[in-house]
C-alpha positions in Angstrom: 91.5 -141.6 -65.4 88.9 -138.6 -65.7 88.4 -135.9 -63.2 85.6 -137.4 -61.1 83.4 -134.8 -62.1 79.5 -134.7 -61.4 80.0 -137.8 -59.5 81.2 -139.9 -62.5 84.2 -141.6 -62.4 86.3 -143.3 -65.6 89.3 -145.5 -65.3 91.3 -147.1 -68.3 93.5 -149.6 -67.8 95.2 -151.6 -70.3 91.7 -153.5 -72.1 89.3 -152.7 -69.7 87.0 -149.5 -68.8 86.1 -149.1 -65.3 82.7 -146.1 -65.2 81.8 -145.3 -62.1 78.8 -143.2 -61.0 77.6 -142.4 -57.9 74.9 -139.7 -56.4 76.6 -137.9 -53.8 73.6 -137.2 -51.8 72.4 -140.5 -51.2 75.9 -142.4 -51.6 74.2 -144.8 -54.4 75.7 -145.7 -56.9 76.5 -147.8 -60.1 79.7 -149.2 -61.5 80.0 -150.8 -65.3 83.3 -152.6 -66.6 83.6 -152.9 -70.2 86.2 -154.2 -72.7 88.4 -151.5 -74.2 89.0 -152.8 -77.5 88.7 -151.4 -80.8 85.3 -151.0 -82.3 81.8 -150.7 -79.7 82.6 -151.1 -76.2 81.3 -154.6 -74.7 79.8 -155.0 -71.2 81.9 -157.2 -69.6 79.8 -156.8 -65.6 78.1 -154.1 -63.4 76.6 -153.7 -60.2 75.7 -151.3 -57.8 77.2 -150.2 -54.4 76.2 -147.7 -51.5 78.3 -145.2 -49.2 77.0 -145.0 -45.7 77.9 -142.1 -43.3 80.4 -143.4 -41.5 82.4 -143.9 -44.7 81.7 -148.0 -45.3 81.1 -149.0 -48.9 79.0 -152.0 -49.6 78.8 -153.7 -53.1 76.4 -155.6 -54.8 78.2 -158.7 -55.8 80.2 -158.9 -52.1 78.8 -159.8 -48.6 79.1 -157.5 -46.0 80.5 -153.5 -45.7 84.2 -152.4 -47.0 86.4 -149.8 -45.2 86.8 -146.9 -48.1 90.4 -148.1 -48.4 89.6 -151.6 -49.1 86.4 -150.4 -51.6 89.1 -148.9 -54.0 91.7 -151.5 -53.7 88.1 -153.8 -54.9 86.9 -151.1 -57.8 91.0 -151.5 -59.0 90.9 -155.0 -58.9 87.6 -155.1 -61.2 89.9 -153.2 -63.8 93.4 -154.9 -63.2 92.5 -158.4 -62.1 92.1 -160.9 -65.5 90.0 -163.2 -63.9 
């Protein structure tokens, strides 16, 4: 895992890379998962989320708003989950 700096985010888990970025202003942001293996890195999905003010995440790809809690337990599953 990176730093989190300027509002990017990088996870690596065993074959996967989880990038996150996100605008800190606006609380948009993007999120890319890509296959870790040797040779060019392969877009595996992406989508988009947004932050609102009273700390609720919603993603692109689920239906309704996540606790903050519950939107990281979903970013890790993007990276550990192999389905």
């Amino acid at each position: 895992m990176d730093e989190g700096a300027d509002g990017r985010l990088t996870i690596r888990g065993e074959k996967k890379i989880l990038a996150i970025e996100m605008d800190q202003h606006s609380g948009s942001g993007n999120w890319t998962l890509l296959e870790d293996d040797p040779g060019a890195e392969r877009k595996l999905d992406q989508g988009t989320f947004q932050m609102t003010a009273d700390s609720l995440v919603e993603f692109s790809d689920r239906r309704g708003k996540l606790e903050l809690e519950v939107a990281a337990e979903a970013f890790t599953a993007k990276i550990f989950d192999e389905d």
